[in-house]
C-alpha positions as CSV (number, residue, x, y, z in Angstrom):
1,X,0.0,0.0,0.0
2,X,1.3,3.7,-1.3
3,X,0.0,6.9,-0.4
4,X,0.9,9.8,-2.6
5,X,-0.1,13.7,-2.4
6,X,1.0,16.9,-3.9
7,X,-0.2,20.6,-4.1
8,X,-3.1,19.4,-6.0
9,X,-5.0,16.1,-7.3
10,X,-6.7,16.1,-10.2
11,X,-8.8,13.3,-10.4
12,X,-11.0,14.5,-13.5
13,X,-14.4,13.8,-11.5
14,X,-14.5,17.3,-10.0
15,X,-12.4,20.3,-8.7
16,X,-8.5,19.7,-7.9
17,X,-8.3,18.4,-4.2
18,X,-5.6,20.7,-2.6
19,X,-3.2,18.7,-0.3
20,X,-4.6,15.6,-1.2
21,X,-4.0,12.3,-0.7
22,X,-4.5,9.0,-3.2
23,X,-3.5,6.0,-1.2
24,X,-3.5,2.6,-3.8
25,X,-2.7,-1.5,-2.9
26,X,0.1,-3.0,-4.2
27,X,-1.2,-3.5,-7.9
28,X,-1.7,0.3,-8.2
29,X,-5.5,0.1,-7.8
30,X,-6.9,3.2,-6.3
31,X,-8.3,2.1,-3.0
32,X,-8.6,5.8,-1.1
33,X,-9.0,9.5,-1.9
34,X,-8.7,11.7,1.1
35,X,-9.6,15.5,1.5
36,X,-8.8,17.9,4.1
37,X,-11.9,19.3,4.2
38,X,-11.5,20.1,7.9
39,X,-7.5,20.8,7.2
40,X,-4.7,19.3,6.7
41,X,-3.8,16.0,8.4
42,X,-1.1,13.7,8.4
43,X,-1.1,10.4,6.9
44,X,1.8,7.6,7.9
45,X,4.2,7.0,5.1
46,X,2.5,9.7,2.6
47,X,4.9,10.5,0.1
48,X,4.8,14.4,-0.8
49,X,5.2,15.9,-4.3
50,X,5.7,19.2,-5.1
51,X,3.6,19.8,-7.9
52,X,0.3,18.3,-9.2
53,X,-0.9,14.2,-9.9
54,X,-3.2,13.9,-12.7
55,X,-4.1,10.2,-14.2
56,X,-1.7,8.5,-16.5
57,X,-2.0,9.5,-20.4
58,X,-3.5,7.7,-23.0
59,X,-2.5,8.3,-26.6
60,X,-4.8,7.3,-28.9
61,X,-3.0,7.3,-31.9
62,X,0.7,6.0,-32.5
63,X,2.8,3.7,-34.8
64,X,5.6,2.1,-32.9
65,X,6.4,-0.2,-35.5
66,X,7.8,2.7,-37.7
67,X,10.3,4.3,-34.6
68,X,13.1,2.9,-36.4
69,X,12.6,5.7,-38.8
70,X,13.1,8.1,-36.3
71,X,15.3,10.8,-37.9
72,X,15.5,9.4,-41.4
73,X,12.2,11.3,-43.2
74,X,12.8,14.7,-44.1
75,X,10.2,16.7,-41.9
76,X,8.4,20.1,-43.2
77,X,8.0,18.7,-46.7
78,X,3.9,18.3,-46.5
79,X,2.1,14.8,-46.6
80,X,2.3,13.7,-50.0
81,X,6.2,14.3,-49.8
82,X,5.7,12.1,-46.1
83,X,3.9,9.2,-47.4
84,X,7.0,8.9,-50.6
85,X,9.4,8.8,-47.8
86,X,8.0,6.3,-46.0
87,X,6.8,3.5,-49.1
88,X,10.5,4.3,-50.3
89,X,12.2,3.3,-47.1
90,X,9.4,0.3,-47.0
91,X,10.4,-0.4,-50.6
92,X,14.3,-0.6,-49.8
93,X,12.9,-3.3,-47.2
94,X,13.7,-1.3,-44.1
95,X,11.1,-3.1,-41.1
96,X,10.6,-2.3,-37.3
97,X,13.1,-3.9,-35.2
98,X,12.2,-5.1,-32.2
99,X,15.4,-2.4,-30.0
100,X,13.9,0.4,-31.7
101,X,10.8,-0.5,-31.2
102,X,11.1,-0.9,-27.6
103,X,12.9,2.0,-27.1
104,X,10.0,3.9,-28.3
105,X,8.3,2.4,-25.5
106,X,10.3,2.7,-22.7
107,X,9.7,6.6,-23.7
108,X,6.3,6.1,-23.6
109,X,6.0,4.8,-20.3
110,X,8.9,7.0,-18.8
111,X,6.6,10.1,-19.9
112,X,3.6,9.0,-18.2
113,X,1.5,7.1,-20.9
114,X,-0.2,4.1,-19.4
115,X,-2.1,3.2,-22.8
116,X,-2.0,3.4,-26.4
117,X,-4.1,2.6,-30.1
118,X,-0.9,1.7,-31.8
119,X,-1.5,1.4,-35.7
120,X,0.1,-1.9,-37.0
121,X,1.1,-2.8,-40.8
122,X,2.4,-6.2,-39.6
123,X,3.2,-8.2,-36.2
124,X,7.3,-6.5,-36.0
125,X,6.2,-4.4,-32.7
126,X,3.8,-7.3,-30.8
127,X,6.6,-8.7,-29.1
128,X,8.2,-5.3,-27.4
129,X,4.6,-5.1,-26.6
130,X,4.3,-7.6,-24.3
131,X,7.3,-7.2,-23.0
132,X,5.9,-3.2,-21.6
133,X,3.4,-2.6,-18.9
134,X,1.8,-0.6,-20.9
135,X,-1.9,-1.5,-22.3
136,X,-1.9,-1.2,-26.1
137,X,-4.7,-1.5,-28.0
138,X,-3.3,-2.6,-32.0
139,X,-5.2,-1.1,-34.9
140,X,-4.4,-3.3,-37.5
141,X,-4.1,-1.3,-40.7
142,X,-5.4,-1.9,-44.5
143,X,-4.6,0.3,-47.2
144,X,-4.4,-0.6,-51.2
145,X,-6.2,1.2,-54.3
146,X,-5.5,-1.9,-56.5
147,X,-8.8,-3.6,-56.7
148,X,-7.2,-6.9,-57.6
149,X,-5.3,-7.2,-54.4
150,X,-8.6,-6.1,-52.0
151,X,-9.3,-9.4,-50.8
152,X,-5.7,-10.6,-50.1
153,X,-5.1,-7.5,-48.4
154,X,-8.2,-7.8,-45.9
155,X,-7.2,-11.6,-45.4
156,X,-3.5,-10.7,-44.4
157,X,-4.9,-7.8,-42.0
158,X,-7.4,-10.5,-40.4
159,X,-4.2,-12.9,-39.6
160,X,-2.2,-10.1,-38.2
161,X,-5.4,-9.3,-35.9
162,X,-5.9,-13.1,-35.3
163,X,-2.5,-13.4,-33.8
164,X,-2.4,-10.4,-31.5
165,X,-5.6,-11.3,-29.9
166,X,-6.0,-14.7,-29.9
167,X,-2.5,-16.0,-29.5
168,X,-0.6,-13.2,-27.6
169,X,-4.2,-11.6,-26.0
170,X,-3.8,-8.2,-26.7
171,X,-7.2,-6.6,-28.4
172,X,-6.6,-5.8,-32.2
173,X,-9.2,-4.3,-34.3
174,X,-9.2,-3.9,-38.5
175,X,-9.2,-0.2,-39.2
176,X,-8.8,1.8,-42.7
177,X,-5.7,4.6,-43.3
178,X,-7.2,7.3,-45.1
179,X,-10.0,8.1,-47.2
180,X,-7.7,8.3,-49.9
181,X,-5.6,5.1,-49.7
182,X,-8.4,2.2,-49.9
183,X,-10.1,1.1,-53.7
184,X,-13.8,1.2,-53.4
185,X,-13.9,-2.6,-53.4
186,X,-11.2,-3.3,-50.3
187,X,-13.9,-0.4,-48.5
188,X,-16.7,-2.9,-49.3
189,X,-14.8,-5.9,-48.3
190,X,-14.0,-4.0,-44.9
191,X,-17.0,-2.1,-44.5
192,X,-18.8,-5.3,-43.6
193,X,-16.0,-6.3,-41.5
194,X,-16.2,-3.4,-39.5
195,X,-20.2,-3.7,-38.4
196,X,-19.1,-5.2,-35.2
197,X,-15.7,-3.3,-34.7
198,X,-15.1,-1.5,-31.4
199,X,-13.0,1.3,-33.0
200,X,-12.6,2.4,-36.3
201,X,-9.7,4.9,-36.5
202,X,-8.8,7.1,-39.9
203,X,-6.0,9.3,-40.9
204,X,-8.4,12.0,-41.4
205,X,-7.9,16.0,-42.8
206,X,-4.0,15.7,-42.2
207,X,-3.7,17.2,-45.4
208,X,-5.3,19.5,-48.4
209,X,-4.3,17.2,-51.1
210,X,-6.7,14.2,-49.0
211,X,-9.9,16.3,-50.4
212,X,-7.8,17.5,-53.7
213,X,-7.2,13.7,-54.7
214,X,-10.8,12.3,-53.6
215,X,-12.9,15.6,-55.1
216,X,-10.8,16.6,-58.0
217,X,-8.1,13.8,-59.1
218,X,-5.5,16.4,-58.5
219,X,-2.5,17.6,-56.0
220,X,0.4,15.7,-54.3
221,X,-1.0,12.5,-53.8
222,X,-2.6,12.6,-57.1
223,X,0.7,13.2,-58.2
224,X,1.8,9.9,-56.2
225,X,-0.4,7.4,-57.5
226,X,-0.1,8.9,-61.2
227,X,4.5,8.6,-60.7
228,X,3.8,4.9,-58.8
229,X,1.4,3.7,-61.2
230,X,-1.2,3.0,-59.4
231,X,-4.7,2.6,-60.7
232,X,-6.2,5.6,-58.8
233,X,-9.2,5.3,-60.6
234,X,-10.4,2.5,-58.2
235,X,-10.3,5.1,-55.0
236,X,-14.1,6.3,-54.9
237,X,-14.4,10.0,-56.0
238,X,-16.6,11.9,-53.1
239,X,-16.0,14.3,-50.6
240,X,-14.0,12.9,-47.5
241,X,-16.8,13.3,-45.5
242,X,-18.8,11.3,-48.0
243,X,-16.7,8.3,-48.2
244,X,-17.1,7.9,-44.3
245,X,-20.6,7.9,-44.5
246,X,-20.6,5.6,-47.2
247,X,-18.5,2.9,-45.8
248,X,-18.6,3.3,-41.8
249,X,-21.4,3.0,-39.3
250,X,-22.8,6.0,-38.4
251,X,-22.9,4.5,-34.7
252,X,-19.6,3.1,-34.6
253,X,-16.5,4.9,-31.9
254,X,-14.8,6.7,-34.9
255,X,-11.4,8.3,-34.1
256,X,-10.6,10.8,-36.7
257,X,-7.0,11.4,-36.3
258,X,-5.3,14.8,-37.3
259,X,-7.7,16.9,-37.9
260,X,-5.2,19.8,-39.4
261,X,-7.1,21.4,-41.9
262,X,-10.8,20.0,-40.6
263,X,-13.3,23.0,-41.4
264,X,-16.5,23.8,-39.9
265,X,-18.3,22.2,-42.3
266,X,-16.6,19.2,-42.5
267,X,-17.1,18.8,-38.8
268,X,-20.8,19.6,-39.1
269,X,-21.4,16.7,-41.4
270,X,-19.2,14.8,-39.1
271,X,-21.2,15.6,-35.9
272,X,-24.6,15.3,-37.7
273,X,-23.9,11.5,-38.7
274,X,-21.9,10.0,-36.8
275,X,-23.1,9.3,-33.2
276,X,-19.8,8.5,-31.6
277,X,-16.6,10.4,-33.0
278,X,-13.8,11.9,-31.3
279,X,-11.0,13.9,-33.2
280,X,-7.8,12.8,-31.8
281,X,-5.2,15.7,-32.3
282,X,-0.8,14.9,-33.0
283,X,0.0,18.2,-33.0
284,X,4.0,17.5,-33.0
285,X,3.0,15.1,-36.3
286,X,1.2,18.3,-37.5
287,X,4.1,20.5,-37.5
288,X,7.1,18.0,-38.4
289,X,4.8,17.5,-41.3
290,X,2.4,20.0,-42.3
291,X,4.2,23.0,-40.3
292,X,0.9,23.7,-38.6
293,X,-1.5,22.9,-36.0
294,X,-5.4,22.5,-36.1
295,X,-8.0,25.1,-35.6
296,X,-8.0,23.1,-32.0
297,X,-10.4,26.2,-30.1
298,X,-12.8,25.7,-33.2
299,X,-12.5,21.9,-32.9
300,X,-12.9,22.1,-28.8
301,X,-15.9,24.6,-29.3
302,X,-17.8,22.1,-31.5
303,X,-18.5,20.1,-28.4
304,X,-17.0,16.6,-29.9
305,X,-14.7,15.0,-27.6
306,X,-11.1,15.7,-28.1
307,X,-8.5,13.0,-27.5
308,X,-4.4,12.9,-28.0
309,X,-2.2,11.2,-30.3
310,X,1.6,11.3,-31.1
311,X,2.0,9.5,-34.0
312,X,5.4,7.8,-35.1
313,X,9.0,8.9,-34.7
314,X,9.0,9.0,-38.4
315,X,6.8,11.9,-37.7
316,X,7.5,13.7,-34.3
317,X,10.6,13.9,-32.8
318,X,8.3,13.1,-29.5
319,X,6.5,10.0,-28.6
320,X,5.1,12.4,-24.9
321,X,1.1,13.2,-24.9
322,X,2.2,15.8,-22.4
323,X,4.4,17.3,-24.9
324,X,1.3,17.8,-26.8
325,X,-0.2,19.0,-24.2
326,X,2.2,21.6,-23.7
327,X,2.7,22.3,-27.6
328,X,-1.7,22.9,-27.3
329,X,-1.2,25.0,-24.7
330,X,1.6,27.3,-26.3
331,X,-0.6,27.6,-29.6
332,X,-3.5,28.5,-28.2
333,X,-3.2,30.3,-24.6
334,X,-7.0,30.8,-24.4
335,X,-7.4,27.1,-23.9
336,X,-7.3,25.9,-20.2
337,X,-5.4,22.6,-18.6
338,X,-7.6,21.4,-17.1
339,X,-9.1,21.2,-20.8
340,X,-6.4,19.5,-22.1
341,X,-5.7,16.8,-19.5
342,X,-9.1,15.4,-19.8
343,X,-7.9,14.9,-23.6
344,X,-5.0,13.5,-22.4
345,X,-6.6,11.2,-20.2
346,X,-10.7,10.5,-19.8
347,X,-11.4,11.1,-23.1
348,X,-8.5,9.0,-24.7
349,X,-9.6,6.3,-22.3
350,X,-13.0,7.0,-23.5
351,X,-12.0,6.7,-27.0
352,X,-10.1,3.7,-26.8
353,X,-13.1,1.7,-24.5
354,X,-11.1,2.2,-21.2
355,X,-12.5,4.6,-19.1
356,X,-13.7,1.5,-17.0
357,X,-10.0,1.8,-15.5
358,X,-8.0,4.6,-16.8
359,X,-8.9,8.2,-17.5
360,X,-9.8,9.5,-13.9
361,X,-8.3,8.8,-10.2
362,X,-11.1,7.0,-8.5
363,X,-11.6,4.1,-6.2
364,X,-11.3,0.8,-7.7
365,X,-9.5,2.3,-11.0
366,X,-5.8,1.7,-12.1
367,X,-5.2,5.1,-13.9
368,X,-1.9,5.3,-13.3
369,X,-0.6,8.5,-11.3
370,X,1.6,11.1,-12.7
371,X,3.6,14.1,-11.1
372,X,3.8,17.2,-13.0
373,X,6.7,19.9,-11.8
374,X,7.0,22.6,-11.1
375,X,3.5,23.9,-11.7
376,X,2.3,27.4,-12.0
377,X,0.0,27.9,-9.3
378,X,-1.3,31.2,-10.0
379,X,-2.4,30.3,-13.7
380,X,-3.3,26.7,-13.2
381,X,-0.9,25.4,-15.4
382,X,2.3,23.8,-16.2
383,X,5.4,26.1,-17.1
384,X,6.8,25.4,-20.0
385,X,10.2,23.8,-18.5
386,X,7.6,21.7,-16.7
387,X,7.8,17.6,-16.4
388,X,6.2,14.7,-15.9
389,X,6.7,12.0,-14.0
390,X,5.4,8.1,-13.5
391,X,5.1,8.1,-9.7
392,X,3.6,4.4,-10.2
């Protein structure tokens, strides 16, 4: 049994509790949550933090299979530019290894992250996995515009899943990459596969050329298809917005990840559909790649919930949620903390089907506790030299 307490807890499930005290058993289960409400009192073996405890992160969107790219794509170039890099390196048969894959996690869990929807092309990163205390939740991948190769491509992801869930029992779940990267036959073959799915999460607005290639057959992915010879003509022609609604149930938890260049009325027609979306935000992906962030106070004031991703090292020289946090809170200083951590934590966990046990610090939950310090009291908020750290 632990007991922990700092200047502040925020559990998530109501105001922060000055001075107070989260005592958990030995498996970190949350077991007590003690206010002063009559002052402070001293607990036996409490172990004081300056600074604030807030739940462990969840990042809902990251590829750990691609960290041994870290370094090696050119950043600041724009998407289309990105997704060259990375088929090139895939061509000249660079894979994930399992040291650089597992030195991506160890990040992870030093900076605080308790759980993650970790995209997967193929089974490189399942062992590191197991290996981590960390609970990852693997999105298996499909992509292809080559009719021909739909069903093939579907069968391959439905092994990879087979053998994370049932063989080494961590939840995998079939999941398209982009509205632009799937033939209208492999989004028929999956869109029956995906009735039943838990979570169905889509690279989604990370770029202008996604709506320049699906509306008009024109910009830098366009360009792409038309130098890899690719038959692009099998990608359906719509709106992005209209390809979701065409292929995905409207009542399905959708995770629409990026978000950089979503408009309002692409989030309208998102929010008037779909019953059960949350835009998950990468905002160091967004500048490594795109040099910008997303209209996040238009996004937030929509009233969808707002999750946190990181996407890969290929992408972000970061693999932290709480550097994301802090990159949110430099962009856009109108936006509170206290905002932010509950994308960071309860509505990632939400998002991912975990908020039975992770998101917020309450009896009989395992959230996880992290230390953030030093803190600036006086705004409610971390500085920017600010840290975090795993006190469990």
């Amino acid at each position: 049994m632990r007991r922990f307490s700092a200047n502040y807890i925020f559990t998530n499930t109501g105001k922060p509790i000055r001075n107070g005290v989260v005592e958990v058993d030995d498996n970190g289960v949350v077991v007590d949550i003690i206010e002063h409400i009559d002052g402070v009192k001293e607990y036996a073996h409490t172990e004081f933090r300056n600074g604030i405890i807030v739940p462990g992160f969840v990042n809902a969107h990251c590829h750990t299979e691609l960290s041994h790219l870290k370094g090696k794509v050119e950043p600041k170039t724009g998407l289309a530019s990105f997704v060259n890099q990375i088929r090139n390196h895939r061509l000249d048969g660079l894979r994930g290894e399992e040291l650089s894959i597992s030195r991506a996690i160890e990040q992870i869990t030093q900076q605080g992250t308790v759980a993650v929807a970790d995209i997967c092309n193929t089974s490189d990163s399942f062992s590191a996995k197991q290996k981590s205390g960390v609970k990852f939740i693997n999105l298996v991948e499909v992509l292809g515009i080559e009719s021909e190769k739909a069903d093939s491509i579907l069968e391959r992801a439905k092994v990879i899943s087979e053998v994370s869930a049932n063989q080494l029992g961590m939840p995998a779940y079939i999941t398209p990459h982009s509205v632009y990267s799937l033939s209208a036959k492999l989004w028929e073959r999956l869109s029956g596969a995906l009735k039943n799915c838990p979570i169905v999460s889509i690279h989604f607005a990370e770029s202008l050329d996604e709506a320049r290639f699906t509306n008009e057959r024109a910009g830098g992915i366009y360009d792409n298809y038309v130098e890899w010879g690719l038959p692009f003509s099998d990608a359906p022609s719509a709106s992005p917005v209209n390809i979701l609604k065409s292929y995905l149930p409207k009542d399905c938890r959708l995770l629409l990840v990026h978000n950089t260049f979503m408009d309002e009325l692409q989030l309208c027609e998102v929010k008037d559909y779909f019953t059960n979306t949350y835009l998950v935000l990468c905002p160091s992906s967004n500048l490594y790649i795109e040099q910008t962030m997303p209209n996040v106070p238009m996004l937030s004031a929509s009233g969808v919930k707002i999750a946190l991703g990181t996407d890969s090292f290929a992408s972000s020289p970061t693999l932290s949620i709480f550097d994301q946090i802090q990159l949110i809170l430099t962009h856009f200083p109108l936006i509170e903390f206290t905002q932010v951590l509950q994308w960071a934590t309860i509505y990632g966990a939400q998002a991912l089907g975990l908020e039975h046990s992770l998101g917020t610090i309450e009896n009989g939950k395992k959230p996880g506790l992290n230390l953030i310090s030093p803190f600036n009291f006086s705004e409610m908020k971390p500085y920017p030299h600010s840290k975090v750290k795993p006190l469990l």
